[in-house]
C-alpha positions as CSV (number, residue, x, y, z in Angstrom):
1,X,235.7,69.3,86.9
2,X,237.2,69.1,83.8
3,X,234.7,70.7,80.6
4,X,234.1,67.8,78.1
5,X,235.7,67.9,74.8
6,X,235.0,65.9,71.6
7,X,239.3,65.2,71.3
8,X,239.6,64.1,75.2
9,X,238.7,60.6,76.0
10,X,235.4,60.4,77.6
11,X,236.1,58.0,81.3
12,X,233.1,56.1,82.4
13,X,232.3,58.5,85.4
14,X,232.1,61.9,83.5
15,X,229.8,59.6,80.6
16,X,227.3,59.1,83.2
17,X,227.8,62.7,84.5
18,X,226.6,64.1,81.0
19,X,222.2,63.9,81.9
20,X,223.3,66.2,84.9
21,X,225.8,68.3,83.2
22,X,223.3,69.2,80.7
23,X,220.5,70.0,84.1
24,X,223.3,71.8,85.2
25,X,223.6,74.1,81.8
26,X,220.5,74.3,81.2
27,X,219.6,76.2,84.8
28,X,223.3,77.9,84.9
29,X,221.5,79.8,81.2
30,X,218.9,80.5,82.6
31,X,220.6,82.5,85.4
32,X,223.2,83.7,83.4
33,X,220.2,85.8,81.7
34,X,218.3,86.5,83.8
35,X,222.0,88.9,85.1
36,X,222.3,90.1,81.9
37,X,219.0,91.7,81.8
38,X,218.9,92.9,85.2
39,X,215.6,94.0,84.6
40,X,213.3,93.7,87.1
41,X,213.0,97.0,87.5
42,X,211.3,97.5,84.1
43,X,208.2,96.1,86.2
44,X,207.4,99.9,87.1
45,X,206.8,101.0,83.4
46,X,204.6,97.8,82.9
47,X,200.8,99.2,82.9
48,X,199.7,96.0,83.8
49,X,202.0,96.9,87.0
50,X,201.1,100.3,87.5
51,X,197.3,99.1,87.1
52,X,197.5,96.2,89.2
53,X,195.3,97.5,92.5
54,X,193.0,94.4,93.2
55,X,191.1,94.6,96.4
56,X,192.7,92.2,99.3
57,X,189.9,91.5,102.2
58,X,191.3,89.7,105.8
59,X,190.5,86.7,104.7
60,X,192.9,86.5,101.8
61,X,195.4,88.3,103.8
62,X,195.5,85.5,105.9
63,X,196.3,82.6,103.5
64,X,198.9,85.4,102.0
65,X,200.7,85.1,105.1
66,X,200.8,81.2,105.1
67,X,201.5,80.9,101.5
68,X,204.5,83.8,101.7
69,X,206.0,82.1,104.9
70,X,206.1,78.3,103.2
71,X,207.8,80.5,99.9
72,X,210.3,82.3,102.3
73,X,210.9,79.2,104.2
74,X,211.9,77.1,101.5
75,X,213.8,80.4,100.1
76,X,215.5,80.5,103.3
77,X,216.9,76.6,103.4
78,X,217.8,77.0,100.2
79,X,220.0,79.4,100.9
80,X,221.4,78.3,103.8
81,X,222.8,74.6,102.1
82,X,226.3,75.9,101.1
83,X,227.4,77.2,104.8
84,X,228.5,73.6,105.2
85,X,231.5,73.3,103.5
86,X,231.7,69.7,102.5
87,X,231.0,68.7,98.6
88,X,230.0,65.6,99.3
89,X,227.2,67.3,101.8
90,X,226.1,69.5,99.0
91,X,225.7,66.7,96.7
92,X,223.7,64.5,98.5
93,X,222.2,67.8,99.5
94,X,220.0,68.1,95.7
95,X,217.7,65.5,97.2
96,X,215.9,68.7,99.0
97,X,217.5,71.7,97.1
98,X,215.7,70.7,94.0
99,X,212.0,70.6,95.5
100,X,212.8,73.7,97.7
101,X,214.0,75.5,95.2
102,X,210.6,74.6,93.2
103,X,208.5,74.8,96.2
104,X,209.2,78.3,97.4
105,X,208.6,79.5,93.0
106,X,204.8,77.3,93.7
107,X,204.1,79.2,97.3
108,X,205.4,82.4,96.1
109,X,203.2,82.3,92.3
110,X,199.8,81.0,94.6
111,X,200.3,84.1,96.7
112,X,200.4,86.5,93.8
113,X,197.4,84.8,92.1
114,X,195.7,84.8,95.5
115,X,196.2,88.4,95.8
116,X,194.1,88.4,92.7
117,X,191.6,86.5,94.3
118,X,192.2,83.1,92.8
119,X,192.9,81.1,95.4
120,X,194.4,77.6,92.9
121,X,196.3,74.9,94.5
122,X,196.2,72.6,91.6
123,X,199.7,72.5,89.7
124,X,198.4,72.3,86.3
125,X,196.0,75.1,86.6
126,X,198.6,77.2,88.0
127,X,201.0,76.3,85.4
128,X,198.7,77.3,82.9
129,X,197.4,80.6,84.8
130,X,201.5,81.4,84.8
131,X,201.8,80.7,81.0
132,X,198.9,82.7,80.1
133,X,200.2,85.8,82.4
134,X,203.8,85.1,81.2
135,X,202.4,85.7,77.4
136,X,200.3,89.0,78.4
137,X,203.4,90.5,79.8
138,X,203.2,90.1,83.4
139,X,206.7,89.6,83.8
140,X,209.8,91.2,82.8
141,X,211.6,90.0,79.5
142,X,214.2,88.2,81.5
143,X,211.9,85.2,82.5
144,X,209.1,86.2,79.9
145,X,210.3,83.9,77.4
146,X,208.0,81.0,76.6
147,X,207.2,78.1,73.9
148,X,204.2,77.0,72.2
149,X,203.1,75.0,69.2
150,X,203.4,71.7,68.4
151,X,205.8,68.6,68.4
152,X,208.7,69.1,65.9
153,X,207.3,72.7,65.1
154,X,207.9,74.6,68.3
155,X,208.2,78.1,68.4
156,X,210.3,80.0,71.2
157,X,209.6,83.9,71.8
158,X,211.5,86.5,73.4
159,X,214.5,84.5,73.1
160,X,215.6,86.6,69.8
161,X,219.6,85.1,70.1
162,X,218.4,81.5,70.1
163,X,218.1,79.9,66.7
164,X,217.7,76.0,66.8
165,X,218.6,75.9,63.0
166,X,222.1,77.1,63.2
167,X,223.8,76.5,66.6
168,X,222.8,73.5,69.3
169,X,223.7,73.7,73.0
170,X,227.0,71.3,74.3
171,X,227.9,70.7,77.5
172,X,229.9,73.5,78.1
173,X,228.1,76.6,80.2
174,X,227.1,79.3,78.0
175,X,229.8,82.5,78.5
176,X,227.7,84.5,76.2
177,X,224.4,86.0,76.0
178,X,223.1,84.0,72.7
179,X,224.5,80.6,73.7
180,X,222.5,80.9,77.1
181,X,219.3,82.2,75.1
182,X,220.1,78.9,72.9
183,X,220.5,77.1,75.9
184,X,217.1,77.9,77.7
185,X,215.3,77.1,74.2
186,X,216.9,73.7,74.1
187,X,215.4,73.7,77.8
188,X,211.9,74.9,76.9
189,X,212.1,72.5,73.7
190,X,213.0,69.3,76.3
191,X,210.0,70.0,78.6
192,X,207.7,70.4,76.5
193,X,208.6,67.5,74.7
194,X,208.0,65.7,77.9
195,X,204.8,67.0,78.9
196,X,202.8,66.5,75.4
197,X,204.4,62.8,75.2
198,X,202.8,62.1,78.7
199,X,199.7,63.8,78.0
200,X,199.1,61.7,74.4
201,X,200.1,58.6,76.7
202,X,197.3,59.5,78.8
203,X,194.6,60.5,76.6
204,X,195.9,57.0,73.8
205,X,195.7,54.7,77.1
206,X,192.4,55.7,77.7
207,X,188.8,54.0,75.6
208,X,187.5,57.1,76.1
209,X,189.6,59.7,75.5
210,X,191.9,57.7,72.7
211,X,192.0,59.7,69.4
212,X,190.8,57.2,66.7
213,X,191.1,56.8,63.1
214,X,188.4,58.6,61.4
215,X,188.6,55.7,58.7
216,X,188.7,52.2,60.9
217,X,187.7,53.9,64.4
218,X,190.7,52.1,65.9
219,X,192.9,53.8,68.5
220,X,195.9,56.1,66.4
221,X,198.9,54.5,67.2
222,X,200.6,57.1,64.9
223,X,200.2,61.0,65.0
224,X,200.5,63.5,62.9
225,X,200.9,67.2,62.8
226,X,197.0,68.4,63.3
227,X,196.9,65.8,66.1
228,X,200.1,67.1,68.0
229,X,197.8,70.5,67.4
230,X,195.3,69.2,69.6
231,X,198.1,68.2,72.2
232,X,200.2,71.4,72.1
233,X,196.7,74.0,72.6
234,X,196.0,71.2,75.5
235,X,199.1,72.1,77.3
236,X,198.9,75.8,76.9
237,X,202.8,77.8,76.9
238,X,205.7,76.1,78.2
239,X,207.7,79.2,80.8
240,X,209.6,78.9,83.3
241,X,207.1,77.4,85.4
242,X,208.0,74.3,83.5
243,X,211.4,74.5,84.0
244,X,211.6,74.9,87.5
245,X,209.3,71.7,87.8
246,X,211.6,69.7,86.5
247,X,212.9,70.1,89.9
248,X,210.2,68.2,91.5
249,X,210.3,65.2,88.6
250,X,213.9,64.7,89.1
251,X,213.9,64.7,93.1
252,X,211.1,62.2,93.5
253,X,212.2,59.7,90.8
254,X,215.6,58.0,90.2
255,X,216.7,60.5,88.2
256,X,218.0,62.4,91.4
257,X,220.8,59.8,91.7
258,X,222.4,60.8,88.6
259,X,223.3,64.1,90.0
260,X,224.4,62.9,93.2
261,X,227.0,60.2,91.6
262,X,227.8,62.9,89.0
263,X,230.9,65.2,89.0
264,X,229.4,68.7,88.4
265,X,229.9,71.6,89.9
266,X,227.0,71.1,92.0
267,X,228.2,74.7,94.2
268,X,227.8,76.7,91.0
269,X,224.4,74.6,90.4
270,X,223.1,75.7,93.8
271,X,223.7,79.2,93.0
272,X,221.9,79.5,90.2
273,X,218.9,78.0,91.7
274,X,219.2,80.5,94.3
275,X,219.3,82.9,92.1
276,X,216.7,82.2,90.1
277,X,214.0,81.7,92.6
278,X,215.2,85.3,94.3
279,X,214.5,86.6,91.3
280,X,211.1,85.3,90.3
281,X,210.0,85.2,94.1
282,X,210.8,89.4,93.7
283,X,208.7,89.8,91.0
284,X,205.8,87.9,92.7
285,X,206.4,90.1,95.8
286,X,206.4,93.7,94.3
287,X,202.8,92.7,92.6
288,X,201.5,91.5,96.3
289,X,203.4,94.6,97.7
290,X,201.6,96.9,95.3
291,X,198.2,95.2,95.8
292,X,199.0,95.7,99.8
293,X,200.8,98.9,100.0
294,X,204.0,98.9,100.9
295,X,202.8,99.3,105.0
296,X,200.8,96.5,104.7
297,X,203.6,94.4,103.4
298,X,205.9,95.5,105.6
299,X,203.2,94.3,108.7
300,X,202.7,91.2,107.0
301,X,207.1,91.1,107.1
302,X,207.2,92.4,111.0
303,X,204.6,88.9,111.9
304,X,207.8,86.9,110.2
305,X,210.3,84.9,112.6
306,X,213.2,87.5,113.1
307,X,215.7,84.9,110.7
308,X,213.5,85.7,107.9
309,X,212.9,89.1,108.7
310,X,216.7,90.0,108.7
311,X,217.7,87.9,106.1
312,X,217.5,88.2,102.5
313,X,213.6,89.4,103.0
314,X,215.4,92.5,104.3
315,X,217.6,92.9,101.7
316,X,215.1,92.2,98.9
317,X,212.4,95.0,100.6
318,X,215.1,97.7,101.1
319,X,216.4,97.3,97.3
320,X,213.9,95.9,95.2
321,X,210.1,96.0,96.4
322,X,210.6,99.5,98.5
323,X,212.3,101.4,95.9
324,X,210.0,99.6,93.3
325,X,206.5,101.0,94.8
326,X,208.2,104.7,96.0
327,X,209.4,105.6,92.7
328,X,210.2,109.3,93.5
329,X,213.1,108.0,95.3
330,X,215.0,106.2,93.0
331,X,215.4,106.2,89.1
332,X,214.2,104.3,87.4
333,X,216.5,101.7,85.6
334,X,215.8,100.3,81.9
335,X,217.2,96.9,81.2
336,X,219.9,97.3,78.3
């Protein structure tokens, strides 16, 4: 695929490739930092790491075992999409890569907060639960970056390259560290546009929840800055949770089409999302490994069908969660 530029004449196929381009960009950032950092090791200096020790009875080790398998299943066929060597394959193949992708990040986060004995199944408790945790520090600074506030008066943290006043995001993919921290921004900016639009839709279409005029008592058909206050405490932090849920809107709408007709590089796309989710599933699993011991994670591993077991879940215990928990054998690595 050719990148777009301003002086080249825009054909009608790469105009209506642009929506998934920018997709595309957006999650392409995303992983893009999250290698630069290459920090998920900094989890071991956290004291909300080092502390975490919550008590895990039988019971809850069961539904760990059920929620880990449906995260490292969905992990696993992720993974598995680009053996076939046919583009056309892997495009038509987003219809399922996009909710796996999302569905193995929603098993793996219920397991964690399961672990710490809050068993939620409900999406937007959990994606609130993750934006709180995501704020305390829970997570390493390459997917700690979050947004709050409200419409038109956002604020992004721990994104310190990314200034919406002085550079915007195109549809080329970031090659440097700030344009992918601008990128992710523009990401955090777009969904939670979208989510505090849908909920005033919801609370303006409804008598009883409709935010009035305190001078007529008739529904507000305008808003202004203390009521997008209101909406924006409502919806709690936008993180990465939000992101990856985009995933699920776009594969159970139309929207998925326009990836499918588009000409991206929908190879490159699929890596990143694998990426991605390995990396966030990881951090998920150390604090469930830590909580278990690293023997009782293993047992809970050895009770896994054998192509999970030797897969990536091998890779990911021998160099991330074992070195992670025995920290006398290996150094500890800061991320630059």
């Amino acid at each position: 695929m050719v990148p777009f530029s301003p002086a080249q004449p825009v054909d009608e196929t790469w105009r209506k490739s642009i929506p998934a381009q920018v997709f595309l960009n957006h999650f392409f950032a995303i992983d893009f930092h999250l290698q630069r950092q290459d920090d998920l090791f900094d989890l071991r200096r956290f004291p909300l790491f080092q502390d975490f020790a919550p008590a895990v009875s039988d019971e809850q080790r069961k539904a760990l075992e059920k929620l880990l398998l449906n995260s490292w299943s969905a992990e696993y066929a992720l993974r598995i999409t680009p053996v076939v060597n046919d583009n056309q394959y892997l495009q038509s193949s987003l219809h399922w890569t996009f909710p796996q992708a999302y569905y193995s990040v929603l098993f793996s986060v219920r397991a964690f907060l399961h672990t710490m004995g809050e068993p939620v199944s409900n999406e937007e408790i959990i994606r609130r639960r993750i934006g709180n945790m995501v704020v305390r520090g829970y997570y390493p600074a390459s997917i700690g970056f979050y947004a709050s506030g409200p419409l038109n008066g956002y604020r992004t943290m721990r994104l310190p390259l990314a200034k919406f006043d002085i550079a915007k995001p195109d549809l080329t993919l970031p090659s440097r560290e700030s344009a992918a921290q601008i990128e992710i921004a523009q990401f955090l900016k777009t969904s939670r546009d979208r989510r505090i639009k849908a909920l005033r839709q919801a609370i303006q279409n409804n008598p009883k929840t409709a935010l009035r005029s305190a001078k007529t008592g008739k529904v507000l058909q305008k808003f202004g800055l203390d009521q997008y206050k209101q909406l924006g405490k409502q919806i709690g932090y936008t993180t990465y949770f939000d992101a990856l849920s985009r995933l699920r809107i776009s594969s159970t709408n139309r929207e998925i089409e326009r990836f499918v007709e588009s000409e991206i590089d929908v190879r490159l796309f699929h890596e990143s999302l694998v990426n991605i989710v390995s990396h966030i599933n990881a951090v998920h699993e150390a604090y469930i490994a830590k909580a278990l011991g690293i023997q009782g994670y293993k047992q809970l591993i050895a009770k896994l069908p054998s192509y999970l077991q030797e897969g990536f879940l091998r890779e990911r215990l021998n160099k991330v969660i074992e070195p992670m928990l025995l920290p006398e054998q290996s150094e500890l690595r800061i991320a630059a």
